[in-house]
ROSE-4610 file (N, C-alpha, C; in Angstrom, 1 decimal, always signed):
// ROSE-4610
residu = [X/X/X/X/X/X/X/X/X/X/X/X/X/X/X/X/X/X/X/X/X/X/X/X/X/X/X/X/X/X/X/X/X/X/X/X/X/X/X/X/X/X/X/X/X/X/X/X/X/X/X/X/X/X/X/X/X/X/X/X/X/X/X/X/X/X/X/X/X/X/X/X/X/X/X/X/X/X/X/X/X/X/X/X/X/X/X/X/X/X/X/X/X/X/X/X/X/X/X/X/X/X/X/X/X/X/X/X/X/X/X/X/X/X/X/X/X/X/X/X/X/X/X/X/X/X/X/X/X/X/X/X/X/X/X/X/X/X/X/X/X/X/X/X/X/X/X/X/X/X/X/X/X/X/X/X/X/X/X/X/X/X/X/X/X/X/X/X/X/X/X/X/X/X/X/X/X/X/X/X/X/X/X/X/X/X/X/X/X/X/X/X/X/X/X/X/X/X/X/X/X/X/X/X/X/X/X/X/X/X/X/X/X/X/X/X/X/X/X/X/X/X/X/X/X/X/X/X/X/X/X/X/X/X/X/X/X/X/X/X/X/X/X/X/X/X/X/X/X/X/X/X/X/X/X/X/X/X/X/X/X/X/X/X/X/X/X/X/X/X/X/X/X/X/X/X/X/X/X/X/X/X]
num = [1/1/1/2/2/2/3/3/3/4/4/4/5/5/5/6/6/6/7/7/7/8/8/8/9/9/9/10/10/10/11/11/11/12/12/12/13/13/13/14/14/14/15/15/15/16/16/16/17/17/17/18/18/18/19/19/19/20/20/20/21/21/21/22/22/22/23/23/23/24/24/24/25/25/25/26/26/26/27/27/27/28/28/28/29/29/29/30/30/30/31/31/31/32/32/32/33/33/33/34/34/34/35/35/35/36/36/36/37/37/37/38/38/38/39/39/39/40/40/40/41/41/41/42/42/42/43/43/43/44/44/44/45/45/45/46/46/46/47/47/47/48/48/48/49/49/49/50/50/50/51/51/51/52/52/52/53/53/53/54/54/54/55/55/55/56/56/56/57/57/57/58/58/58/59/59/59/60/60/60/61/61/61/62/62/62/63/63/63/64/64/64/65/65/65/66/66/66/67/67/67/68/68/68/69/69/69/70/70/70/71/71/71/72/72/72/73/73/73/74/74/74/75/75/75/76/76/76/77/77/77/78/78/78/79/79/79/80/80/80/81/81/81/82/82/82/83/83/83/84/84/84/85/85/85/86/86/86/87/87/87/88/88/88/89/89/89/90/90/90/91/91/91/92/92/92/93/93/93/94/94/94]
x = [+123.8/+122.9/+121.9/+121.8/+120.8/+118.9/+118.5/+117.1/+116.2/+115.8/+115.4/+113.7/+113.6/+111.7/+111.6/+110.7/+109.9/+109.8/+109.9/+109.9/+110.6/+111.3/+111.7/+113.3/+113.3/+114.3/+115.5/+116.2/+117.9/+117.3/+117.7/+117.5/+119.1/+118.1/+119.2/+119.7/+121.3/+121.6/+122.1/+121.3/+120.7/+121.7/+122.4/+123.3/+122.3/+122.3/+121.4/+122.6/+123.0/+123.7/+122.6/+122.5/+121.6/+122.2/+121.9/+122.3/+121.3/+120.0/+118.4/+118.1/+117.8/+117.1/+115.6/+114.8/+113.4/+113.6/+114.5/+114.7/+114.8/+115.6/+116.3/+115.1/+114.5/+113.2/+112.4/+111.9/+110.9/+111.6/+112.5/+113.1/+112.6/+113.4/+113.2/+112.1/+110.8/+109.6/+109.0/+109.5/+108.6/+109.1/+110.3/+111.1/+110.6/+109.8/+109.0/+108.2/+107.7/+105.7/+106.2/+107.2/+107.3/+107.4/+107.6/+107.5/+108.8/+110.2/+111.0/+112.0/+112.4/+113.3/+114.7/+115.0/+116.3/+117.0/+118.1/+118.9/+119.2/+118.6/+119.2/+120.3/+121.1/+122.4/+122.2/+122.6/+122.4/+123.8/+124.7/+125.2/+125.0/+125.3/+125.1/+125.5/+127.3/+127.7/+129.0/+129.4/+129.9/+131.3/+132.5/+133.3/+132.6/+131.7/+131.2/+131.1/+130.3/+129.8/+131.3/+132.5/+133.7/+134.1/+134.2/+134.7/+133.6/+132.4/+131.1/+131.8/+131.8/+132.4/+133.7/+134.8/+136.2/+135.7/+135.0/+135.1/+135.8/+136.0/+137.1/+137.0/+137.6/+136.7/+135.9/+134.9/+133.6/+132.5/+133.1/+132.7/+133.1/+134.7/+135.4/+134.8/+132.8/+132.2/+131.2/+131.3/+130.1/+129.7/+128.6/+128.4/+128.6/+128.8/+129.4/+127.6/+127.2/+125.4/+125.2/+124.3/+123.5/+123.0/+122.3/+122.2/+122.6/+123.1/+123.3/+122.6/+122.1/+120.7/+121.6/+122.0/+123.1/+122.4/+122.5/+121.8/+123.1/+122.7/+124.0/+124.4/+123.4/+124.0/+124.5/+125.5/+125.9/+127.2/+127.4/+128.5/+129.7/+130.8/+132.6/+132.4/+131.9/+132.4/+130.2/+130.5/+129.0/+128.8/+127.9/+127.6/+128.2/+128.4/+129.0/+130.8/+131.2/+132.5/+132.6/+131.8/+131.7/+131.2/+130.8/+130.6/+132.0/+132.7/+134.1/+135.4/+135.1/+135.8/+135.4/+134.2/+133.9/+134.7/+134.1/+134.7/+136.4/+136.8/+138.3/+139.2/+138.2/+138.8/+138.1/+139.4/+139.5/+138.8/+139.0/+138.6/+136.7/+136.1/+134.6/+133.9/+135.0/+134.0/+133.4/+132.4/+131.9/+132.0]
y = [+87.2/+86.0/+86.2/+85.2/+85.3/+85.3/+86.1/+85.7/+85.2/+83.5/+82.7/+83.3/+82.9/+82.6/+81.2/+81.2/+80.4/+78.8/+77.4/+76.6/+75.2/+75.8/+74.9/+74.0/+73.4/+72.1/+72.8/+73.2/+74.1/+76.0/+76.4/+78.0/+78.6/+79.4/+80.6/+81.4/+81.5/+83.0/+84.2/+84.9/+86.1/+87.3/+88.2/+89.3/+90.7/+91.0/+92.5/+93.6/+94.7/+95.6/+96.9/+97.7/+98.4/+99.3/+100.4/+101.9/+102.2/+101.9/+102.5/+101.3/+101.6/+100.2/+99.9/+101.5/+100.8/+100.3/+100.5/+100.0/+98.1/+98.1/+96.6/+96.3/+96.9/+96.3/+95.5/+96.8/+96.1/+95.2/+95.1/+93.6/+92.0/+92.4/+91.4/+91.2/+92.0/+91.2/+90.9/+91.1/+91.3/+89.4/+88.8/+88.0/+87.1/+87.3/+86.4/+85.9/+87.3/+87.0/+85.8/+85.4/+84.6/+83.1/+82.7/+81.2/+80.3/+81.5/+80.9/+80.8/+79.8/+79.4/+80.5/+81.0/+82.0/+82.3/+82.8/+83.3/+84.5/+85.2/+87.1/+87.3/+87.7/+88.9/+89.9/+91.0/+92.5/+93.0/+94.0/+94.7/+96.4/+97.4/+98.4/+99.4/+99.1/+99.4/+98.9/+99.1/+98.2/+97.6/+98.7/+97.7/+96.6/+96.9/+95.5/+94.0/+95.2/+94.0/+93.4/+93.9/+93.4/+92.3/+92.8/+91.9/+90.8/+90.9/+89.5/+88.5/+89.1/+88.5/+87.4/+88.4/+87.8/+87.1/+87.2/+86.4/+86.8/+88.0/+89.1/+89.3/+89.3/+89.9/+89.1/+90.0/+89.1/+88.4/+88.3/+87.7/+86.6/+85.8/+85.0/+83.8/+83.7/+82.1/+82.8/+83.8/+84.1/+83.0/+82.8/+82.0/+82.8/+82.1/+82.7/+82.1/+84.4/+84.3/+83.9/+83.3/+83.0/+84.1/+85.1/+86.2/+87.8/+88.4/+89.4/+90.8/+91.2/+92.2/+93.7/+94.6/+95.6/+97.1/+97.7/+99.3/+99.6/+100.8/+101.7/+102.6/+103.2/+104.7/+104.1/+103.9/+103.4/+104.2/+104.8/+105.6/+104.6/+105.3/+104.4/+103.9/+103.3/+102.2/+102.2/+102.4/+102.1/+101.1/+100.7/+99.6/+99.3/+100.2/+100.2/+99.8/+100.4/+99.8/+98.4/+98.0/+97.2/+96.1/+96.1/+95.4/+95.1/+96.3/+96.6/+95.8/+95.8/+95.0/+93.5/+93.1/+91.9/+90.7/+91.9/+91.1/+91.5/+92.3/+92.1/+90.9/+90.5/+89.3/+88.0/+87.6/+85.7/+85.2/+85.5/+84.2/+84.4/+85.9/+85.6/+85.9/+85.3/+85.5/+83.8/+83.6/+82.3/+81.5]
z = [+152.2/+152.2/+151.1/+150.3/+149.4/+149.8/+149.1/+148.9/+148.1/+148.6/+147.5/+147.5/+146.1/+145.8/+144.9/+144.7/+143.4/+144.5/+143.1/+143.8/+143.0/+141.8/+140.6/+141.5/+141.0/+141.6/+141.6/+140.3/+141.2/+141.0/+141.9/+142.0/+140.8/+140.3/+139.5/+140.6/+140.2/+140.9/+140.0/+140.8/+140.4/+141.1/+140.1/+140.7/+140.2/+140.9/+140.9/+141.5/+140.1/+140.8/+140.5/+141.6/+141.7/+143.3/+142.9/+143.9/+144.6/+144.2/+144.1/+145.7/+146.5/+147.8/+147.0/+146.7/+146.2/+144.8/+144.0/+142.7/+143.0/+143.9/+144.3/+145.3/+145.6/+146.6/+145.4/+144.6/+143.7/+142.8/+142.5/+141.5/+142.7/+143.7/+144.4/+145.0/+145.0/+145.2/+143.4/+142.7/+141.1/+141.3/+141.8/+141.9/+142.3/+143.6/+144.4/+144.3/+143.4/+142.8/+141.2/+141.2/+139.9/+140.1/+139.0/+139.6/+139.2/+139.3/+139.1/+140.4/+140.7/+141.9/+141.9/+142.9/+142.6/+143.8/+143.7/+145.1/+144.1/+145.1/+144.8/+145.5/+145.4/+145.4/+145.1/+146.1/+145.8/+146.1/+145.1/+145.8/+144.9/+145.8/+145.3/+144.4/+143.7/+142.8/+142.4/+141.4/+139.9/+140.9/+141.5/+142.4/+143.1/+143.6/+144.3/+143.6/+142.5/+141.7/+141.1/+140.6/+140.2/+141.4/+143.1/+144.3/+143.9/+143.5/+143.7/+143.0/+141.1/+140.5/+140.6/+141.1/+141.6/+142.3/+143.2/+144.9/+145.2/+145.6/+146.4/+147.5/+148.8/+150.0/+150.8/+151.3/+151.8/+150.9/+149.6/+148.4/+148.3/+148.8/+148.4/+148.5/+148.9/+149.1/+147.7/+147.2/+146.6/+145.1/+144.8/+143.4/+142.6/+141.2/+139.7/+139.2/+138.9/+138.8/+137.8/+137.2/+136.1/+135.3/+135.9/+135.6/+136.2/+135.7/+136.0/+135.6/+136.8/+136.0/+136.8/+136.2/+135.9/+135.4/+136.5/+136.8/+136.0/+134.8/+133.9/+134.9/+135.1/+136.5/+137.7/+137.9/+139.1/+139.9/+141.1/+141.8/+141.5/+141.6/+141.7/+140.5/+140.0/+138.8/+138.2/+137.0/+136.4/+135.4/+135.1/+134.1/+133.1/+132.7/+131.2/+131.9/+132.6/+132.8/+133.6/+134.3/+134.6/+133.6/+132.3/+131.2/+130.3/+130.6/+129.6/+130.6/+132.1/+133.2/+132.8/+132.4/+131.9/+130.7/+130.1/+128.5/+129.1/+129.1/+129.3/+130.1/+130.9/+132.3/+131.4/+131.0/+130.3/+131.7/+132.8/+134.2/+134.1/+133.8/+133.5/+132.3/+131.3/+130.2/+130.2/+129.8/+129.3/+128.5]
């Protein structure tokens, strides 16, 4: 389930992959205190973030984010591969 803030007319979605809970705490209140409208997504490392992406799984309602804000140190799969899993897949490049 997402967590919205701000109060602008369409909300950004926002993928946060992050391992850290207080790393991902403080983004998502830095988030709140802003004044932009958003739905957070969290998940904790880079497979997940690939299932978010696909809509894989318990992903398969998830939105395709606006932003993707991407911890490099990450367990199973890390940023940097999960950038190289990117650009490689024609279905999410832009």
């Amino acid at each position: 389930m997402p967590k919205s803030s701000g109060r602008n007319a369409a909300p950004i979605e926002i993928l946060l992959v992050e391992d850290s809970p207080g790393d991902a705490r403080l983004t998502e209140e830095a988030l709140k205190g802003s004044k932009i409208f958003n739905n957070l997504y969290v998940v904790e490392d880079g497979v997940e973030a690939m299932h978010f992406l696909r809509q894989e799984g318990e992903y398969a309602d998830a939105p395709h984010p606006d932003i993707i804000l991407l911890d490099l140190n990450l367990p199973r799969m890390d940023g940097r591969e999960v950038l190289a899993e990117i650009k490689s897949d024609e279905t999410l490049k832009l």
